[in-house]
N, C-alpha and C positions, 0 to 999 in steps of 0.2 A: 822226707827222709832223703840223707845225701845218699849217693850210689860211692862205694869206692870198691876196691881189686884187695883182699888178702888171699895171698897164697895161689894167685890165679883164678880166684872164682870168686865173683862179686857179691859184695853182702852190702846191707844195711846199716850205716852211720845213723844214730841218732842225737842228733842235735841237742843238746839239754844246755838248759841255763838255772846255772846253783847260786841261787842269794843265798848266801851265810854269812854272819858276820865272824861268827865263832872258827880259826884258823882250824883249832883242832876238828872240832865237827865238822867241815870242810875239806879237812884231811883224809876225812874218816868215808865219806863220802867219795869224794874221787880214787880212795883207793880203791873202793866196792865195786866204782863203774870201771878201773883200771883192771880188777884182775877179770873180769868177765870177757878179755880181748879186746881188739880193737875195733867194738860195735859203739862207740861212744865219743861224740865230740862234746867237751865239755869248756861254756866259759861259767868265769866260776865270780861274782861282783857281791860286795859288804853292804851294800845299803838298798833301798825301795829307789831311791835316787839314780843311782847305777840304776837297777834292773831298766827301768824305765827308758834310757838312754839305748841300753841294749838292745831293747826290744825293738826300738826305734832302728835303730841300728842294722839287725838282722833279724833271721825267721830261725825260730828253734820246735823243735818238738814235742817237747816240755818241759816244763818249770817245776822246778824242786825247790820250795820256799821254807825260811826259817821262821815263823811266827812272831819270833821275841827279834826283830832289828831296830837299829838305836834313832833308825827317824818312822817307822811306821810298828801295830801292831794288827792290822788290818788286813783283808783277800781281796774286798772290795778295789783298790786301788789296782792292784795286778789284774784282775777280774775285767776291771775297766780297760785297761790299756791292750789286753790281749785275750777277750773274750773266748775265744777260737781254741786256745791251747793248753793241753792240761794240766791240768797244775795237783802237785803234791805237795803236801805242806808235811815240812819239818819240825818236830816240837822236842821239848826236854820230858813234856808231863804223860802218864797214859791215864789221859781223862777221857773216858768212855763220852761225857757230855759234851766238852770239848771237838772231838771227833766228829760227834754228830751235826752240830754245829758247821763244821768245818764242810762237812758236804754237803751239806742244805744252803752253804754259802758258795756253792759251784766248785769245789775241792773232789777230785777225783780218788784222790787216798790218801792216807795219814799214815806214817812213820813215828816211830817215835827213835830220835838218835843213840847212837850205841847200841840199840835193842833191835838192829838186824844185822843177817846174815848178806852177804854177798848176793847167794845169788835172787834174793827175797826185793833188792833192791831194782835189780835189775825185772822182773815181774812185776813189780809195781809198777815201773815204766813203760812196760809193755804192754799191761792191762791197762793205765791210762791211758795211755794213746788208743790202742782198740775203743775204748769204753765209748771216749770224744768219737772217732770216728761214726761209732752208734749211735750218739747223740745227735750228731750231726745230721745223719741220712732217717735217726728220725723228726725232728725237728723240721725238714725239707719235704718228707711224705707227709707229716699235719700241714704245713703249709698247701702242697697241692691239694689234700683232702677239704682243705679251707673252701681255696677259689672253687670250688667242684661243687663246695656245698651253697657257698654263695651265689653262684650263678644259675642255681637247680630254677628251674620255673615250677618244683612240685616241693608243697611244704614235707619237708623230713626233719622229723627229732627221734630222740632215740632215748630212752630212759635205763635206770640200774635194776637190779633184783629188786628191789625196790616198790619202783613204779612209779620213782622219781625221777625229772625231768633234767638229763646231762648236756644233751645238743639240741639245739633247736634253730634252724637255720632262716634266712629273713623269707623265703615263702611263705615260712609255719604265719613269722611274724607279721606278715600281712594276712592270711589265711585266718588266722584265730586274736590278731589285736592287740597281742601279749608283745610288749619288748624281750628280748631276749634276757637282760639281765632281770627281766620281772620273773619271769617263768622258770630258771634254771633252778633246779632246785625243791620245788615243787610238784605236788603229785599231779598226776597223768589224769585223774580221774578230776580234775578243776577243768578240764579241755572235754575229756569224754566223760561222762557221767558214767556210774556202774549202774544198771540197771535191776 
């Protein structure tokens, strides 16, 4: 986030990069981010091609993408170039399936155009961003819980309500023989008998 001075007291610029191809929905967009003040640095590029360049280019805080653009219809590509940043996808349709799709494919939130309000716009980018941050710091504690589990000299696994097998770290796998991706998955009671 930039730092800038309104009014004497410094606030938070958010950096956003708007692919739309559609002028009007573009319009419609940067007015949304215009009347919320001057919390909003917006570059605004028509293609997958653009964005790509852009990102290249500079660092933004998040991506507000149009689905339907005339060289891509894809997240994947955006996804790849700026894994890191959150991204909002823009569409014409409210397809609930769609949607869901769209976050299972690393999309932080879904819009659908013309169908918000001002300041709905401005919350969505401010929840993306939070969200990525969370993601972030936890994606960073599984990785230390990793090396911690890796390096243990005493086998630990861990199973669900179940008493099916979710962790199982390489002690266990020397301890008991089992590969990990053999064992995950399977009941507790294959390693300890129930008596």
């Amino acid at each position: 986030l930039k730092m800038s001075i309104t009014g004497g007291k410094p606030s938070q610029t958010i950096t956003v990069l708007l692919v739309e191809d559609n002028p009007r929905d573009a319009n419609l967009v940067l007015r949304a981010l215009e009347d919320r003040g001057n919390r909003f640095s917006v570059t605004t590029v028509v293609t997958l091609a653009d964005a790509l360049i852009s990102l290249n280019a500079a660092s933004f805080d998040v991506i507000l993408l149009d689905l339907m653009l005339p060289d891509s219809t894809t997240i994947a590509a955006i996804r790849k170039a700026a894994p890191a940043i959150p991204l909002i996808v823009l569409t014409g349709f409210n397809d609930n399936d769609m949607a869901v799709a769209a976050v299972e494919a690393g999309v932080q939130d879904f819009l659908i155009k013309g169908d918000f309000e001002d300041a709905m716009i401005e919350r969505a980018v401010r929840h993306a961003i939070a969200r990525s941050h969370l993601e972030e710091r936890l994606r960073a504690s599984e990785e230390r819980l990793k090396g911690v589990l890796d390096l243990a000299h005493d086998a630990i696994l861990l199973t669900d309500a179940r008493q099916r097998i979710i962790l199982f770290n390489p002690a266990a796998e020397r301890m008991f023989g089992y590969r990990t991706d053999e064992i995950v998955g399977r009941s507790l009671s294959l390693l300890i008998p129930e008596t």
